[in-house]
C-alpha positions in Angstrom: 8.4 17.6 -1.2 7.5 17.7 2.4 9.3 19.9 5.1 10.7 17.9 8.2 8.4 16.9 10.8 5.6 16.6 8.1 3.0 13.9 8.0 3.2 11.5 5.0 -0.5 8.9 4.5 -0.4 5.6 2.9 -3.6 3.4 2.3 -2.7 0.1 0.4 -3.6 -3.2 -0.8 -0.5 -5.4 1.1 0.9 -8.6 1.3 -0.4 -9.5 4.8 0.0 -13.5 4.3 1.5 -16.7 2.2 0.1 -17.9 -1.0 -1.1 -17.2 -4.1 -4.0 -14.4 -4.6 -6.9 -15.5 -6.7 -7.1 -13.5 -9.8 -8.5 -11.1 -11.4 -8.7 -8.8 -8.9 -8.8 -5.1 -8.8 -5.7 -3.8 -9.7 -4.5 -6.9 -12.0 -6.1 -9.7 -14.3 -3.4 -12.2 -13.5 -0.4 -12.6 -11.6 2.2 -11.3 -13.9 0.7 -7.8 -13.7 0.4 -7.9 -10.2 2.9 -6.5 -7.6 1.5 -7.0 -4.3 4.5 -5.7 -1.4 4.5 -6.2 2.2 4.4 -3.9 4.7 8.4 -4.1 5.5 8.7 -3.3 2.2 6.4 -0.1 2.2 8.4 0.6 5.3 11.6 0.1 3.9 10.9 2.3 1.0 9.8 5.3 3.5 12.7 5.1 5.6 15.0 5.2 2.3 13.4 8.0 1.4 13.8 9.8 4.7 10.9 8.7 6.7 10.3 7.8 10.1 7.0 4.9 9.9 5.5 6.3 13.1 2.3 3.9 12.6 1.2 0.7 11.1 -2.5 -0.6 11.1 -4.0 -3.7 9.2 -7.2 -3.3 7.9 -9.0 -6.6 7.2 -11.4 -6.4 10.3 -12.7 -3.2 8.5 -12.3 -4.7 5.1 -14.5 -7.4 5.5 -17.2 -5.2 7.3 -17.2 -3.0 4.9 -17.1 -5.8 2.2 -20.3 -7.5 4.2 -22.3 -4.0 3.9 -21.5 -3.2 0.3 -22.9 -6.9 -0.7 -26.1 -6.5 1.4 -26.8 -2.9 0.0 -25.8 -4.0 -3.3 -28.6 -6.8 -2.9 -30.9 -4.6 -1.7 -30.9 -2.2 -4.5 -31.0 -5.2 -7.0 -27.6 -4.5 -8.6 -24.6 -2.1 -8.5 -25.6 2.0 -8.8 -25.1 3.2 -12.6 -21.7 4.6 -11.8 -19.2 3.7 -9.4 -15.5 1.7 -9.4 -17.3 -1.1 -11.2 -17.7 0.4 -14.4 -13.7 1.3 -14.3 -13.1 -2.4 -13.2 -15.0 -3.8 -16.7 -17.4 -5.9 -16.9 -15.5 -9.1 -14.9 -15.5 -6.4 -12.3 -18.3 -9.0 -10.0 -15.3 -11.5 -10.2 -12.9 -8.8 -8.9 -14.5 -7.9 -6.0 -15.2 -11.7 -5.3 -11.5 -12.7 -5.3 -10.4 -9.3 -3.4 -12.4 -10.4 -0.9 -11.6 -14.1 -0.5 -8.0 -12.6 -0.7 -8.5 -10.7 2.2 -10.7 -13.1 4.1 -7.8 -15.8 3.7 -5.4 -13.2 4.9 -3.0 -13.3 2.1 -3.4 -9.4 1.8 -5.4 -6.3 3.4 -6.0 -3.0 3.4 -2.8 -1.2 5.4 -2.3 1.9 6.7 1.1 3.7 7.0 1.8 7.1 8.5 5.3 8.3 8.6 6.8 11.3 9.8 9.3 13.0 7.3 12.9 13.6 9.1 
């Protein structure tokens, strides 16, 4: 519960393009158990539940940065650190990573932010 004039964060994965993902990625192994929504839809939901989407930014720019740095230093240290998201991803988690990022360098989805403003 938030009191009016509160501010409400999102920070998702989002339908930002057309076609199909390349799976596994992430948060699914295929695309049955995958349920990817745009941003209208995110915003839809928020103003349903009595929000007011005060702003919208896309991602992929810093995506793909940051994509770029975590290969190089991943390189450079000869492999992944001993913990990290990878060992909850399993060990197709390499392939994971690869797709999410050729997802999100051929646009079909990106990081989003959403900050609404409870009414």
């Amino acid at each position: 519960m938030l009191r009016p004039g509160s501010l409400f964060g999102i920070y998702d994965v989002m339908k930002t393009g057309d076609g199909e993902l390349t799976y596994p990625v992430p948060w699914a192994t295929t695309a049955e158990s995958s349920f990817v929504a745009d941003p209208a839809q995110y915003r839809s939901a928020l103003q349903a539940a009595g929000f007011a989407v005060i702003a919208e930014l896309n991602r992929r720019d810093f995506a793909i940065t940051f994509f770029d740095q975590f290969r190089a230093k991943t390189m450079a240290a000869g492999g992944p650190p001993p913990l990290g998201l990878h060992v909850l991803m399993g060990r197709n988690a390499p392939d994971k990573i690869q797709n999410m990022i050729q997802n999100v360098a051929s646009g079909h989805v990106a990081p989003v932010e959403l900050i609404a403003r409870k009414v």
